[in-house]
N, C-alpha and C positions, 0 to 999 in steps of 0.2 A: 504494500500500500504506500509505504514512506518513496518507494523509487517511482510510484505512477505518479504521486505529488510535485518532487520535484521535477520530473519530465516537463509536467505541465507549468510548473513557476518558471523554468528555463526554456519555455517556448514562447509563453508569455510575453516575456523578457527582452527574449531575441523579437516580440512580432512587434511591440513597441517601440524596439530601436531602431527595427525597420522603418516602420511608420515615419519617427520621427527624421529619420535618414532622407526619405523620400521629401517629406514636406521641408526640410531644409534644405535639400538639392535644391528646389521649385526656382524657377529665375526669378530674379527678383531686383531690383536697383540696389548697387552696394550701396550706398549711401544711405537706405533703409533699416540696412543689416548692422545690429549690434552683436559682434562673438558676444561679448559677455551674456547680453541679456539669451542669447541661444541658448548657451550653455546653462546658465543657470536655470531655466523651463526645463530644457532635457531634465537637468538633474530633479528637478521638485516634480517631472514627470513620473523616474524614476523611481524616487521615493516613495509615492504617492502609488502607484505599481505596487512595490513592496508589500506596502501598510495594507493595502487590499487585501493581496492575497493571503500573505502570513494570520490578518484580522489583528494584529497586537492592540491598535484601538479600535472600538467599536467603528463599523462604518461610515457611520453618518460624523464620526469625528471626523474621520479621517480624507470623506467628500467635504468638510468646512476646512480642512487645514490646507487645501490647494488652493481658493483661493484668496487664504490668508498670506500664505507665504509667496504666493504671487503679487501680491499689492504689497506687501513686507520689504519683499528684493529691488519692489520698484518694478517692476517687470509692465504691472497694469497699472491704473488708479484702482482705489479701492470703490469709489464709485461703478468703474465696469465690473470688478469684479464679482460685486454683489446684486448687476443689476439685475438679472432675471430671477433672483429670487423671487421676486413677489409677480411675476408672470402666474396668468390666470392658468394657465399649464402644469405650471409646478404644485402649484396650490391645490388643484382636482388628481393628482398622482400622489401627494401627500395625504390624500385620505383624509 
């Protein structure tokens, strides 16, 4: 059971870095493009990957800690980051 586990957290892993591989290749105007601010998405990507799968914190901590630590890093404003909260979408999937 422990080696289906991790197969699946190291494919996980790998589909995510893909992903994010891909949408950073994307063209884009360099003049747009911050490495820092990339790099540090990937990792709060990363991270945030992790905290999922493992569950060390409850879920729904761990979907408010992305984009905490993305308006933290500076990455977003904290305004974007929280704007769809209150989307009449979120609210009827919240139960």
């Amino acid at each position: 059971m422990k080696k289906r586990m991790v197969g699946f957290f190291i494919l996980a892993v790998l589909m995510v870095l893909f992903v994010a591989a891909v949408a950073f290749a994307a063209e884009a105007p360099a003049k747009e493009i911050n490495p820092t601010k990339a790099y540090l998405t990937l990792g709060i990507l990363v991270v945030a990957a992790i905290l999922f799968f493992t569950e060390v914190f409850a879920l729904p901590i761990t979907a408010v800690l992305v984009p905490v630590a993305l308006s933290r890093f500076g990455i977003i404003s904290p305004k974007a980051a929280f704007a769809n909260w209150g989307d009449t979408t979120v609210i009827l999937f919240m139960g």
